[in-house]
LORO-20229 format. One record per residue (C-alpha): z, x, y; residue number from 1; residue in one letter. Coordinates in nm, 4 decimals, padded with zeros to 6 digits, always signed. Example, Ala and Ser with C-alpha at 12.3 -4.5 7.8 and 13.67 -1.06 7.14 Angstrom:
((+00.7800,+01.2300,-00.4500),1,A)
((+00.7140,+01.3670,-00.1060),2,S)
This chain:
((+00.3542,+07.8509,+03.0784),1,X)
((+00.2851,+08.0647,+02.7766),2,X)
((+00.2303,+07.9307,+02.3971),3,X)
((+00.2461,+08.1533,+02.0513),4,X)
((+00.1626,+08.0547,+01.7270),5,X)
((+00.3998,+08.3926,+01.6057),6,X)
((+00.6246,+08.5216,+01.8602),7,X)
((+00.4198,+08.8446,+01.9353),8,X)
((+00.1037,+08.6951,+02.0470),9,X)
((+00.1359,+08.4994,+02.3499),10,X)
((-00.1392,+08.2684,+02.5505),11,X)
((-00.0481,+08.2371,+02.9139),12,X)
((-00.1564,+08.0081,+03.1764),13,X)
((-00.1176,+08.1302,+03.4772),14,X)
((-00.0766,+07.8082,+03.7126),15,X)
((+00.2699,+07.7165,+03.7306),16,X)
((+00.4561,+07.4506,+03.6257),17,X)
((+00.7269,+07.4827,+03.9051),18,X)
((+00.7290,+07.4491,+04.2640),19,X)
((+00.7510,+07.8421,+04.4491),20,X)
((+00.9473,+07.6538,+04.6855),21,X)
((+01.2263,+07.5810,+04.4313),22,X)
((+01.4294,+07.8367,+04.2089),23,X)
((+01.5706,+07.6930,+03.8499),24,X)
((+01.7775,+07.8401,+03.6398),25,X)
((+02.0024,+07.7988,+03.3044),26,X)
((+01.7678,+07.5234,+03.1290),27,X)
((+01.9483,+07.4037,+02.8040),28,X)
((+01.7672,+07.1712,+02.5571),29,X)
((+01.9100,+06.9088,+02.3644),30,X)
((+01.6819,+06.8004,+02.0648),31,X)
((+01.7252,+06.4160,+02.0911),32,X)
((+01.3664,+06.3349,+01.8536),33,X)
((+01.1002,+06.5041,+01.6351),34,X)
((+00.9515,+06.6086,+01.9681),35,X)
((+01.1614,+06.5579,+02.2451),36,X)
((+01.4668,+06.7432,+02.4157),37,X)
((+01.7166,+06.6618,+02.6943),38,X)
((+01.6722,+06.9511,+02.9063),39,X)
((+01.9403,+07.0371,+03.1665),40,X)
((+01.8932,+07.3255,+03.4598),41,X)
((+02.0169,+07.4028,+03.8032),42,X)
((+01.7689,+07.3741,+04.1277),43,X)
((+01.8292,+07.5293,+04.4517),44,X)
((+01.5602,+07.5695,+04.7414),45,X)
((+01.4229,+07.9046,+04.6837),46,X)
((+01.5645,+08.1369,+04.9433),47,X)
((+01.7579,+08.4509,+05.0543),48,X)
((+02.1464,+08.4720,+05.0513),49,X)
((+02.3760,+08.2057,+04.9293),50,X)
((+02.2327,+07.8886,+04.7714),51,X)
((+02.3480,+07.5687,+04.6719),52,X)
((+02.2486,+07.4803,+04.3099),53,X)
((+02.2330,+07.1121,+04.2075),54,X)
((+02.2381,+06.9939,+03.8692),55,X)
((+01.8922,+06.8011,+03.7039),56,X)
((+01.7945,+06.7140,+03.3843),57,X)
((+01.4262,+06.5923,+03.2562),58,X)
((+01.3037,+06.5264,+02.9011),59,X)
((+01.0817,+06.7674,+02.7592),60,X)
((+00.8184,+06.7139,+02.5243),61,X)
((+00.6362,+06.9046,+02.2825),62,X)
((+00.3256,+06.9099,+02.0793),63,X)
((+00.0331,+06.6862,+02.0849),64,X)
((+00.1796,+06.3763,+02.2381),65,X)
((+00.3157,+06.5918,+02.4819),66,X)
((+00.0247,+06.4865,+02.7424),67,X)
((+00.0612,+06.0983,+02.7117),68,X)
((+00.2855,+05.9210,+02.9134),69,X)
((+00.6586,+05.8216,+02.7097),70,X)
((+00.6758,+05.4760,+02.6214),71,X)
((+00.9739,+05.2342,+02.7925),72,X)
((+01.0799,+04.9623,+02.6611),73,X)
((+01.0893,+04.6487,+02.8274),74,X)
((+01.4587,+04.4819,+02.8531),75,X)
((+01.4078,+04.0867,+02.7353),76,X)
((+01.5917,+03.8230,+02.9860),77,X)
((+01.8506,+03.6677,+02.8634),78,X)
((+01.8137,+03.2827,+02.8295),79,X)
((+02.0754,+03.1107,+03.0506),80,X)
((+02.2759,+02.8580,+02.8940),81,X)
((+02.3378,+02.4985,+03.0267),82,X)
């Protein structure tokens, strides 16, 4: 994964963030919050000749929070009515 602050100068880390086993391809990110996107991409085991691609999607976050775990929120039970 590689971060710029202008476009031209890049820092890269060089472990990656993807399995070798795997091959993605066509991500497509869907801003749904200040720093969150929808992201959508085909996986297919990463091999020779034809493959079968399966469509995923994750949410991708960005910037500082982009370490801590997302928040969920709890659904409330319903109180039953006698």
């Amino acid at each position: 994964m590689g971060t710029s602050d202008d476009g031209l100068t890049w820092r890269v880390n060089p472990k990656s963030l993807t399995s070798r086993k795997m091959s993605y391809l066509d991500p497509t990110g869907i801003p749904t919050g200040v720093d969150r996107f929808l992201v959508y991409y085909a996986k297919a085991p990463n091999v020779l000749g034809d493959r079968e691609y399966v469509l995923e999607q994750a949410t991708l976050r960005v910037g500082a929070k982009a370490n801590k775990p997302c928040k969920t929120k709890k659904k409330k039970k319903k109180k039953k009515k006698c």
